[in-house]
N, C-alpha and C positions, 0 to 999 in steps of 0.2 A: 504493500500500500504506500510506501514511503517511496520507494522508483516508480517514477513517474513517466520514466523516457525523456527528462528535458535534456540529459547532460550525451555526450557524444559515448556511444557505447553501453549505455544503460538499456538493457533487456529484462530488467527486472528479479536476475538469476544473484541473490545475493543469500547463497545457505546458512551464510557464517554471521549474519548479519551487521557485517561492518559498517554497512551504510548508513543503521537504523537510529534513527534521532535520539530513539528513548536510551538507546545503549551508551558502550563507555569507547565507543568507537569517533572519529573526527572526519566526518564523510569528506568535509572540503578538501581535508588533509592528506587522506588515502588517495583523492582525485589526483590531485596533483600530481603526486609521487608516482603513481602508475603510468601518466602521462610521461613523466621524467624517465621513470625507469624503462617505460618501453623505447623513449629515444636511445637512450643509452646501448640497451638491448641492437638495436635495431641498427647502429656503430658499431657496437662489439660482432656481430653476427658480420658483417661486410668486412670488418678488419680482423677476422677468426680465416675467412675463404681467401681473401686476394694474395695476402701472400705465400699460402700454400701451392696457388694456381701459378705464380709466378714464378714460383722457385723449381714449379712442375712443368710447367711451360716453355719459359726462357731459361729456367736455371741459373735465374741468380739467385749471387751466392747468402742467401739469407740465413742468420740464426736458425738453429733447432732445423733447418732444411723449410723451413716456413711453417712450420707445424706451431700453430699456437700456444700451446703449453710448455712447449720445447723450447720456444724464442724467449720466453720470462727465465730460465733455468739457463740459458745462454752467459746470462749477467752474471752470473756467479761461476763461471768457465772461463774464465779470458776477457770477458766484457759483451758488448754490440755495436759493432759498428752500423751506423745507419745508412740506409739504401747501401749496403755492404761495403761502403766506404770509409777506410779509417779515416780519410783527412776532414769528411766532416764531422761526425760526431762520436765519440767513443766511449760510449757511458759504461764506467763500472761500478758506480756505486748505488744502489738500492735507495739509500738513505738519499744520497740527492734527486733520484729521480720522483721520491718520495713528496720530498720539501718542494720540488717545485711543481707538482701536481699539485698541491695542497694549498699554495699558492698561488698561483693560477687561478684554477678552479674559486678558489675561495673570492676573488678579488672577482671574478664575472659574475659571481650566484649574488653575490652582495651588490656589486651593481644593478642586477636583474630586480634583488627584493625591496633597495630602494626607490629604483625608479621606477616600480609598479605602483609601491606606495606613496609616493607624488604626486603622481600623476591620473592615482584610483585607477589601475589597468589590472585586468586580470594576472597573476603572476605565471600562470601557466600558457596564455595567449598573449604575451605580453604585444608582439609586434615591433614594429619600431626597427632597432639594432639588431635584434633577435629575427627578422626576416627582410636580409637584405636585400635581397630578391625579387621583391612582392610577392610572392608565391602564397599567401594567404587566402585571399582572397575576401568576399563583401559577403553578407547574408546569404544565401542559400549552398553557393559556391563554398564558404568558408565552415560553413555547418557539417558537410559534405567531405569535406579533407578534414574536419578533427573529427567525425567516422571513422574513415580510412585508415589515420594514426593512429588510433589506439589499438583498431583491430591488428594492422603491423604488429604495432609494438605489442600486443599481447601477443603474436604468435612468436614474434620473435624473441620472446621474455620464456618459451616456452622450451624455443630451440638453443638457447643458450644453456638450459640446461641439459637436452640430451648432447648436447657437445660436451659438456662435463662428465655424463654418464657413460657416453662413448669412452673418452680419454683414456676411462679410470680402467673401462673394461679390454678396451680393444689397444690403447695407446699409438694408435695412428690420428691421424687427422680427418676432422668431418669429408673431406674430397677422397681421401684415399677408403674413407669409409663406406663414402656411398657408391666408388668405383667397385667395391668389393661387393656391396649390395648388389649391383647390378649385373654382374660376372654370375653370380649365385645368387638370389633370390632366398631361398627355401635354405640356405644353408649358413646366410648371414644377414639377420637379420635382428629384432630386439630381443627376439626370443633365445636366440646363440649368443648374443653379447651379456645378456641378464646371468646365462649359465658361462662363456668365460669367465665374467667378475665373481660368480661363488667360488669357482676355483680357484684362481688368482688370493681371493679373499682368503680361503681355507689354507694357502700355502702361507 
């Protein structure tokens, strides 16, 4: 009774009742965050695939062979060179890449929370800086693409995890995984990955 269909993505399907006014839940708050985290999702899922394909591709020469989880575990091997070049950037240490994520990030999200609050703008739609583009769009247009969004970003919030569940079981890459899917069907699939990882686990 409380999803009403106004917000982008509301079907009504809310089991846990996060949404629900009378609860101890922050409906604005979850809004947003889901909206965030499926952007986020929806970067990590693009920069999880390209440089697997590119290292599979062209064959450069990228960390971990381009394999996502392999390229973080790279840093603590000799370092990373970026676009496999030592002369531009050569990161070894964890801790600064840490610091200046942290800044960064922190220095744009603070800008974002101020100048929605200024200027009374949604923080989630904010516009403006945030869509250089204009790719937004006006009323019905704009309704229309934050549909679109969140359905992405919920699938891709979905797929970031079986790329973790992959990892853990298969320890290839979502591309060499689903080259193996398709080689075999019936003999690699969630149900063969589910029973590698018991075994893996059991050793």
């Amino acid at each position: 009774s409380y999803l009403t269909g106004e917000h982008p993505g509301d079907y009504g399907f809310d089991p846990l009742g996060l949404a629900d006014p009378s609860g101890p839940g922050n409906f604005e708050r979850y809004r947003e965050a889901e909206v965030l985290h499926g952007r986020w999702a929806m970067l990590g899922i693009v920069g999880c695939l390209v440089p697997e394909l590119l290292a599979k591709v062209s064959g450069a020469p990228l960390p971990g062979e381009g394999v996502w989880f392999k390229a973080g575990a790279a840093l603590f091997d000799g370092g990373i060179d970026y676009m496999g070049n030592p002369g531009l950037i050569h990161a070894q240490s964890a801790a600064a890449i840490i610091f200046f994520q942290v800044v960064l990030m922190g220095a744009i999200e603070s800008y974002r929370w101020n100048m929605t609050k200024e200027q009374g703008l949604d923080r989630t739609y904010p516009g403006g800086p945030f869509d250089p583009m204009g790719m937004a769009g006006t009323g019905d247009e704009l309704a229309l693409r934050k549909v679109r969004e969140i359905k992405n970003g919920r699938l891709a919030m979905v797929s970031i995890v079986g790329y973790w569940a992959q990892a853990a079981s298969t320890h290839v890459g979502p591309l060499e995984n689903w080259a193996a899917h398709l080689a075999n069907p019936f003999g690699m699939n969630v149900m063969t990955d589910m029973a590698m990882f018991t075994v893996s686990s059991a050793k």
